[in-house]
C-alpha positions as a Python dict, from the first residue, in 0.01 Angstrom:
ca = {
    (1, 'X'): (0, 0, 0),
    (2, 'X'): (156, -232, 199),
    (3, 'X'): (-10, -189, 522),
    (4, 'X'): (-312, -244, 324),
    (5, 'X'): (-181, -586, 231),
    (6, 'X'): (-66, -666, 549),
    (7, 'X'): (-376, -538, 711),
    (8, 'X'): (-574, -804, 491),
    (9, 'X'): (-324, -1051, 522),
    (10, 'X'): (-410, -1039, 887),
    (11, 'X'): (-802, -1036, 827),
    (12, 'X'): (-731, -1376, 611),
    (13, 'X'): (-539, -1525, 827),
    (14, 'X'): (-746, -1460, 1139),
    (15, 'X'): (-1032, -1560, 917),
    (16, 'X'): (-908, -1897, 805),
    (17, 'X'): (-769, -1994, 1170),
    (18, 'X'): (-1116, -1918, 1295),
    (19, 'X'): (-1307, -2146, 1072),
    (20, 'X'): (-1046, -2401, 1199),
    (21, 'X'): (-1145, -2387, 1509),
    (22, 'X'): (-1504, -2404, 1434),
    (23, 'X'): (-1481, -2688, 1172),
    (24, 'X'): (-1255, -2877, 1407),
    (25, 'X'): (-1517, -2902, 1674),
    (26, 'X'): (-1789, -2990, 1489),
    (27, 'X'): (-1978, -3287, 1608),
    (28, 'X'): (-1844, -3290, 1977),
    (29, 'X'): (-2092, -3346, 2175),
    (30, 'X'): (-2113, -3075, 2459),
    (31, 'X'): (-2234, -3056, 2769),
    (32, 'X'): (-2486, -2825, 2724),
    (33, 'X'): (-2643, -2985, 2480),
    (34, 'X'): (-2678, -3342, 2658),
    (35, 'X'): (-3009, -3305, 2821),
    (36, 'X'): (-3217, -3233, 2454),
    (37, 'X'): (-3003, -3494, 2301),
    (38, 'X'): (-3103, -3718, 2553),
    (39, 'X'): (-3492, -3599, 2518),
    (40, 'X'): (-3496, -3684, 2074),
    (41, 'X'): (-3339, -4006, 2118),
    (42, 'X'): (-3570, -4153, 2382),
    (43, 'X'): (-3879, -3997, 2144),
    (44, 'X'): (-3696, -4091, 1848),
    (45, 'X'): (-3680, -4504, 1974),
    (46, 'X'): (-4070, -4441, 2065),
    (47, 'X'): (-4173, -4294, 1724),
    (48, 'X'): (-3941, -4561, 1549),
    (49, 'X'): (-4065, -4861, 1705),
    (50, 'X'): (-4469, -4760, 1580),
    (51, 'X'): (-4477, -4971, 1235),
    (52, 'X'): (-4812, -4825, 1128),
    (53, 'X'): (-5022, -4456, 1127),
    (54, 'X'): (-4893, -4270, 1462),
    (55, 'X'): (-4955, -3927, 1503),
    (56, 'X'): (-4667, -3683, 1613),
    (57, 'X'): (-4679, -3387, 1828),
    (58, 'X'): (-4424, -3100, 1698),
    (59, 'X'): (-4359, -2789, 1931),
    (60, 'X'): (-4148, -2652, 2238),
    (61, 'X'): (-4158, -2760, 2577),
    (62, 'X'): (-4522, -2627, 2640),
    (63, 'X'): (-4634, -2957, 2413),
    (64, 'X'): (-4393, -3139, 2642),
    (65, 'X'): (-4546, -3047, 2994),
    (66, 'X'): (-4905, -2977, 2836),
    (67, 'X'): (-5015, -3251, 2635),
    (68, 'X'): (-5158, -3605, 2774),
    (69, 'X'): (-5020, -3857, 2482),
    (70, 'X'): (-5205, -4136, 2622),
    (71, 'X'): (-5551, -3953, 2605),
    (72, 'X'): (-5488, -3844, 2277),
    (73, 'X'): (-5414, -4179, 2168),
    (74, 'X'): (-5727, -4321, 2354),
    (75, 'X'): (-5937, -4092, 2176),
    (76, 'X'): (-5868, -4132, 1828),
    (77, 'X'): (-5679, -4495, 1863),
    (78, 'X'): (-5377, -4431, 1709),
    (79, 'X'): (-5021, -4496, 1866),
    (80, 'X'): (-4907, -4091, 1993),
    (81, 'X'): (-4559, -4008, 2035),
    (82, 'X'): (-4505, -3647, 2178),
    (83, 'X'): (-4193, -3492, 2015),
    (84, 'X'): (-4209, -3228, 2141),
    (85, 'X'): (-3864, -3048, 2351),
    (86, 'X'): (-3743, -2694, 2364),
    (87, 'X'): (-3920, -2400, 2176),
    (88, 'X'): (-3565, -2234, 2213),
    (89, 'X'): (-3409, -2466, 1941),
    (90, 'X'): (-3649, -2215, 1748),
    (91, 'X'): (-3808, -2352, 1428),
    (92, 'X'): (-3553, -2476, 1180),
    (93, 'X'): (-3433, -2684, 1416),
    (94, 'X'): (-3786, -2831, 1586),
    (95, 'X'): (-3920, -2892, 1197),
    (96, 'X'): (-3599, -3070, 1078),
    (97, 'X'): (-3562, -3334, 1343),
    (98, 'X'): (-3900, -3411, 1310),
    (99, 'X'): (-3851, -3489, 922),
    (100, 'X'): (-3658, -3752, 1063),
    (101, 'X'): (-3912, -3982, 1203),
    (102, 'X'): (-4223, -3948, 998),
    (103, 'X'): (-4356, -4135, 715),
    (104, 'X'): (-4615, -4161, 484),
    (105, 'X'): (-4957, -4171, 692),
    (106, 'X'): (-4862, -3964, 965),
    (107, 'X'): (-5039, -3689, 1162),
    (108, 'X'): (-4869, -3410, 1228),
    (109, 'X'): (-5057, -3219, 1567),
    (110, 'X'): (-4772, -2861, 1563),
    (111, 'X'): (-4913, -2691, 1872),
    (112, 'X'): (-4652, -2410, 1787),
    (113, 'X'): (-4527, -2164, 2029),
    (114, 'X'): (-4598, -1824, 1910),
    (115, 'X'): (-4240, -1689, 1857),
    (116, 'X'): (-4182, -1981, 1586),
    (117, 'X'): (-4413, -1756, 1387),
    (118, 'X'): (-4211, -1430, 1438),
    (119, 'X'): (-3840, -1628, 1379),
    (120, 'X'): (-3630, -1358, 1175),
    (121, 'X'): (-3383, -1655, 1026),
    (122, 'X'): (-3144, -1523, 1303),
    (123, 'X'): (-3043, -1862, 1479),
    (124, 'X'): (-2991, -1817, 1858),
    (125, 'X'): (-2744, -1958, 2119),
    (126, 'X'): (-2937, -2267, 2153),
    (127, 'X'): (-2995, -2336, 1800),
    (128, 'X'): (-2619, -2305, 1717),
    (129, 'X'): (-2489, -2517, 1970),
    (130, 'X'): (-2724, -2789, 1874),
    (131, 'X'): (-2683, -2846, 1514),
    (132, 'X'): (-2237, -2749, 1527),
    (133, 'X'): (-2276, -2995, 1832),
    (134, 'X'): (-2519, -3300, 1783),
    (135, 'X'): (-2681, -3209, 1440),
    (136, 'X'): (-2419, -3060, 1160),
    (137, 'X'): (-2618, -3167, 868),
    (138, 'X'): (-2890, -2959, 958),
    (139, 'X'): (-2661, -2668, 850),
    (140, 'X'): (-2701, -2715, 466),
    (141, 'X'): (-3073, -2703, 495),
    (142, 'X'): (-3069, -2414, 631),
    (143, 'X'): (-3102, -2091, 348),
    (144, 'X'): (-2774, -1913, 292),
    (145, 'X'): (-2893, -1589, 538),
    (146, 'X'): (-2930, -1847, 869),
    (147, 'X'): (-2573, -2052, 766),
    (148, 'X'): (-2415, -1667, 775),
    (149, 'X'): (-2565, -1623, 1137),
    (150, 'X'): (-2441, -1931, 1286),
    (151, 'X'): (-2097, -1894, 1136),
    (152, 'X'): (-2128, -1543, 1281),
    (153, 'X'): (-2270, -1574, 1604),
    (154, 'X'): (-2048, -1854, 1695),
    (155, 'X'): (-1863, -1759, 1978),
    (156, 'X'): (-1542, -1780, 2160),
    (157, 'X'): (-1736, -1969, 2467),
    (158, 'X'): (-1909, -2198, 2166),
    (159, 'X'): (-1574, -2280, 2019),
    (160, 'X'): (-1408, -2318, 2421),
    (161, 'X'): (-1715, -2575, 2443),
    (162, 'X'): (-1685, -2736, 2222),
    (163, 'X'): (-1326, -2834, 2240),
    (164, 'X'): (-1390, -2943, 2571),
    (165, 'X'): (-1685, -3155, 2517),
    (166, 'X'): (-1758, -3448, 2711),
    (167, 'X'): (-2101, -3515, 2589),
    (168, 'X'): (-2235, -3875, 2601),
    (169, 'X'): (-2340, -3951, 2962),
    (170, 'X'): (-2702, -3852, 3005),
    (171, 'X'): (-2770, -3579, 3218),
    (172, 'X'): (-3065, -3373, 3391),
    (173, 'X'): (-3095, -2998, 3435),
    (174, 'X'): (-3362, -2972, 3663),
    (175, 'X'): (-3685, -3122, 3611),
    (176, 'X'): (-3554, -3128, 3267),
    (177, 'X'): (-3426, -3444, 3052),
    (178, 'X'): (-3467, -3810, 2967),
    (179, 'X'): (-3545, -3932, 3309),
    (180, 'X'): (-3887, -3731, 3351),
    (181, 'X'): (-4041, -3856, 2993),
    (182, 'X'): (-4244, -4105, 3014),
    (183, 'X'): (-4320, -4378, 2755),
    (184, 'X'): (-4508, -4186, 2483),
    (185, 'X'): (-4226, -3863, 2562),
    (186, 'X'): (-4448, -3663, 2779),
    (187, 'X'): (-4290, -3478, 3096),
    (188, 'X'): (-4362, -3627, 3437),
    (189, 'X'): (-4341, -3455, 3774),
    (190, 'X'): (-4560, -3151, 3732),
    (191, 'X'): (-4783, -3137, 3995),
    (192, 'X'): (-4818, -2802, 4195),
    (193, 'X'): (-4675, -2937, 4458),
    (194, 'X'): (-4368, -3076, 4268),
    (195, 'X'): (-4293, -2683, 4150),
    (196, 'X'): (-4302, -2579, 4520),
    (197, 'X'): (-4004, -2867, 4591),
    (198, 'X'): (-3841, -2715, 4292),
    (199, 'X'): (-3820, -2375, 4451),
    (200, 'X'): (-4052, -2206, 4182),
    (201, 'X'): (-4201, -1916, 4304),
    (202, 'X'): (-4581, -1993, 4263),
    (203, 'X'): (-4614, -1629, 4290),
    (204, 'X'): (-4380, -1422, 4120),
    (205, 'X'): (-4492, -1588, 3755),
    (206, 'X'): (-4804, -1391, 3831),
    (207, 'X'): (-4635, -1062, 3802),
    (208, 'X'): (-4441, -1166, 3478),
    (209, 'X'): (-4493, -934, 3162),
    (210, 'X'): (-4685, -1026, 2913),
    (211, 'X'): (-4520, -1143, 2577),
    (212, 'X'): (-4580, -934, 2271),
    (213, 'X'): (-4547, -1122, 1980),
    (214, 'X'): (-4742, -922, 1730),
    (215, 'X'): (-4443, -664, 1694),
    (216, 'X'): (-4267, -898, 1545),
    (217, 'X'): (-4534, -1067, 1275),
    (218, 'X'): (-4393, -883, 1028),
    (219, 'X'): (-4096, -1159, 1006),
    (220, 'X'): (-4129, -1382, 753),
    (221, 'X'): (-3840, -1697, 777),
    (222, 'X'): (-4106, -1857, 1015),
    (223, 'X'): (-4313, -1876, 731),
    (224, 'X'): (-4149, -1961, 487),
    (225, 'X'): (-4022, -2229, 696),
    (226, 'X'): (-4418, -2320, 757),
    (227, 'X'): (-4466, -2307, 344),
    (228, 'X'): (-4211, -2549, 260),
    (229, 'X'): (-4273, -2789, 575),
    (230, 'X'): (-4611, -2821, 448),
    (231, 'X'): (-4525, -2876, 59),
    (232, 'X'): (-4276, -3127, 232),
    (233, 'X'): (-4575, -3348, 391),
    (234, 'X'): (-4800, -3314, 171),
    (235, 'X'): (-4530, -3490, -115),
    (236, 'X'): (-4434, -3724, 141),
    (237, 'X'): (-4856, -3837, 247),
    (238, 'X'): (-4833, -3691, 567),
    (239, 'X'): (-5113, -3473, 743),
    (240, 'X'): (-5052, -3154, 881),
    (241, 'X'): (-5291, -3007, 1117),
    (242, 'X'): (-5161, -2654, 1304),
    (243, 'X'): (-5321, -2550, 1656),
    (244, 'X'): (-5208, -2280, 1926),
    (245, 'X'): (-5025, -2342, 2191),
    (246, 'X'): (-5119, -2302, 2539),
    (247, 'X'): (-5013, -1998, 2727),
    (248, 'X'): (-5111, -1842, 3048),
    (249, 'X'): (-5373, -1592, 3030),
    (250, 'X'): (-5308, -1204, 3031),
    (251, 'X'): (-5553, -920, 2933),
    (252, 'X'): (-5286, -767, 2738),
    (253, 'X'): (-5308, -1026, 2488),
    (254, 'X'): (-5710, -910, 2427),
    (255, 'X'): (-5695, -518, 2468),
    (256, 'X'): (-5378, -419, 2279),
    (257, 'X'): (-5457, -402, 1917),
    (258, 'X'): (-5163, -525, 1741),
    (259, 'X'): (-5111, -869, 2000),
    (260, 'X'): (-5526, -896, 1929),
    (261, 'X'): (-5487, -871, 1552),
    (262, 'X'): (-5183, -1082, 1615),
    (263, 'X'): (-5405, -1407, 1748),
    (264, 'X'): (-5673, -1381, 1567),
    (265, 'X'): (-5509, -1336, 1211),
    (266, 'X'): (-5315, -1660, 1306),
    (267, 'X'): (-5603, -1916, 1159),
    (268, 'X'): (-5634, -1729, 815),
    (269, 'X'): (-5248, -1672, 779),
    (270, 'X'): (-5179, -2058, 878),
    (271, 'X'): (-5458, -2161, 618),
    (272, 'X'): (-5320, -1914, 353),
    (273, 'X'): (-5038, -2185, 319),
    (274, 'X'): (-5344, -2480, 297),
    (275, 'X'): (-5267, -2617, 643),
    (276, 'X'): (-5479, -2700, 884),
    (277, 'X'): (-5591, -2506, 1181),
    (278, 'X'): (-5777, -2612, 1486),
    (279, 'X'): (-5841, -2440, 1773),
    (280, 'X'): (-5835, -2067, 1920),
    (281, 'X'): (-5553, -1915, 2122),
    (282, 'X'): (-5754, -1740, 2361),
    (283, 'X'): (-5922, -2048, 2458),
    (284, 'X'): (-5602, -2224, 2562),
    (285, 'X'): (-5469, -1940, 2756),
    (286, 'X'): (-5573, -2037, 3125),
    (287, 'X'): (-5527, -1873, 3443),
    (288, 'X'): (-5176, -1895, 3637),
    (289, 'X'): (-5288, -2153, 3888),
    (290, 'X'): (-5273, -2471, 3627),
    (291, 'X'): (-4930, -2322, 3565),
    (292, 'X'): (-4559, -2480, 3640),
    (293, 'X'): (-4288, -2262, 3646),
    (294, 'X'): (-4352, -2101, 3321),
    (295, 'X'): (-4626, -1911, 3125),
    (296, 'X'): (-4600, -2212, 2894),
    (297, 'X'): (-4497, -2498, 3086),
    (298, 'X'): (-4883, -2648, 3258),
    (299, 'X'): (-4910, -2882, 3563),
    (300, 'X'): (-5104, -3199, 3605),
    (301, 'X'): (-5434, -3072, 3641),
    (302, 'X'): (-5341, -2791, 3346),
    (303, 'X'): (-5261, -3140, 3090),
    (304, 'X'): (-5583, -3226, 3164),
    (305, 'X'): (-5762, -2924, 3106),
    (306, 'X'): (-5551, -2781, 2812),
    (307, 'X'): (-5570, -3206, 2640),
    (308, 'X'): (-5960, -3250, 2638),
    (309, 'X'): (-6029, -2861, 2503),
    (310, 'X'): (-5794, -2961, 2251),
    (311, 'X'): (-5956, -3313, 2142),
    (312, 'X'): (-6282, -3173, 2163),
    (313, 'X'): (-6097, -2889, 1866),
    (314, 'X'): (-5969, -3178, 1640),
    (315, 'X'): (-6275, -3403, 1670),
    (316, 'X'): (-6416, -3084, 1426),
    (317, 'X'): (-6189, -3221, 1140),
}
């Protein structure tokens, strides 16, 4: 009997020294966490200083190198602030900061990368050093399941990081961060040529295997997320309009039954929640030579490409 109360002593103890720790360095900004940082608050002054009707662009970092803001905005004339980042914040994350800067009249363009659809409400790495780090609110809207991850998954090297955070000097990690974005927060310096200088095997991203997302459709937090974003705009006067992202190109994605009943269920599923959809994914998946240094991330000439298929889509609404 009284190793048993000694043994939960222990647990206790352990248990309330840890969440210490973790509660103590909340809000220090680290290091790993700069560059995104960084990337919301020079979209965030962009999106702030439109006074009237903008339209938004919401996804992971294949909006970021993909999308041309400026020929957007030409075509429909109406300011365009890509806010797009990093898919790997995963989708709590990506739809909560953009609550931030939207109002009434808004467009919403979500360009989603598939695995936001398949999120299992398991935050990630990434996701829980952003929101202990930089956005600690964002932990009381998430549902009781995610807040039980992060304060699980939190580790030793999160709370080391944390307590040695020296955040606040802007920073670049590679071609990423505030110094490629231009003014309406698209990434710069993605010409073929400019991947070659950065070492990326033009090459070897042929040879990479292809993604298979429709395993995992049975997960539902990414929907549920998607259900109460869009009750969320709607109250608020805010148009959402869902299309697919762009991704490069692999026969896979056509011949394997469940990825093919995967991509083209997407439209009716998205709709089933009375959202918008616009757009096919097969028709933005494009060969690996308008490619970066990812099978998300295009180049110049892919912008182009992938940002007039995708006007043409939206001039249909």
């Amino acid at each position: 009997m009284m190793f048993f109360k000694g043994f939960i002593a222990a647990i206790l103890t352990i248990t309330v020294f840890w969440l210490f720790l973790l509660i103590s360095q909340i809000s220090r900004p680290t290091l790993s966490s700069q560059w995104i940082a960084d990337a919301y608050e020079h979209k965030t002054k962009l999106a702030q200083k439109i006074q009237g009707q903008k339209i938004l662009i919401v996804a992971g970092s294949s909006s970021l190198f993909g999308l041309d803001s400026k020929a957007l905005e030409q075509a429909y004339q109406i300011p365009v602030v890509n806010f797009s980042v990093n898919a790997g914040l995963l989708l709590p994350f990506v739809l909560l900061k953009s609550q931030e800067v939207l109002k009434k009249g808004d467009i919403v363009i979500m360009p989603l990368e598939y695995h936001f659809y398949t999120y299992d409400g398991i935050p990630n790495v990434q996701m829980i050093d952003q929101i202990f780090s930089r956005e600690p609110s964002f932990f009381w809207k998430l549902s009781l399941k995610e807040q039980w991850h992060m304060l699980r998954l939190t580790s030793i090297t999160q709370l080391y990081k944390g307590f040695l955070a020296k955040g606040g000097q802007k920073t670049m990690i590679g071609p990423y961060g505030y110094a490629n974005l231009d003014d309406h927060g698209d990434q710069t310096h993605t010409s073929k040529e400019e991947a070659i200088q950065w070492a990326y095997d033009w090459e070897a991203l042929k040879k990479e295997l292809p993604r298979h997302y429709g395993q995992d459709a049975h997960n539902k937090e990414g929907w549920r997320w998607l259900k109460d974003y869009a009750q969320w705009a709607k109250e608020e006067g805010i148009h959402l309009i869902i299309t697919p992202p762009t991704m490069m190109f692999d026969p896979f994605y056509k011949n394997d039954p469940v990825e093919k009943a995967f991509y083209e269920g997407l439209k009716v599923k998205v709709e089933s929640l009375g959202i918008s959809f616009v757009g096919d994914p097969y028709t933005y998946m494009y060969e690996r030579e308008v490619y970066f240094n990812t099978d998300y991330h295009l180049t110049d000439i892919g912008r182009t490409i992938w940002t007039q298929a995708l006007i043409k889509d939206l001039k249909t609404q």
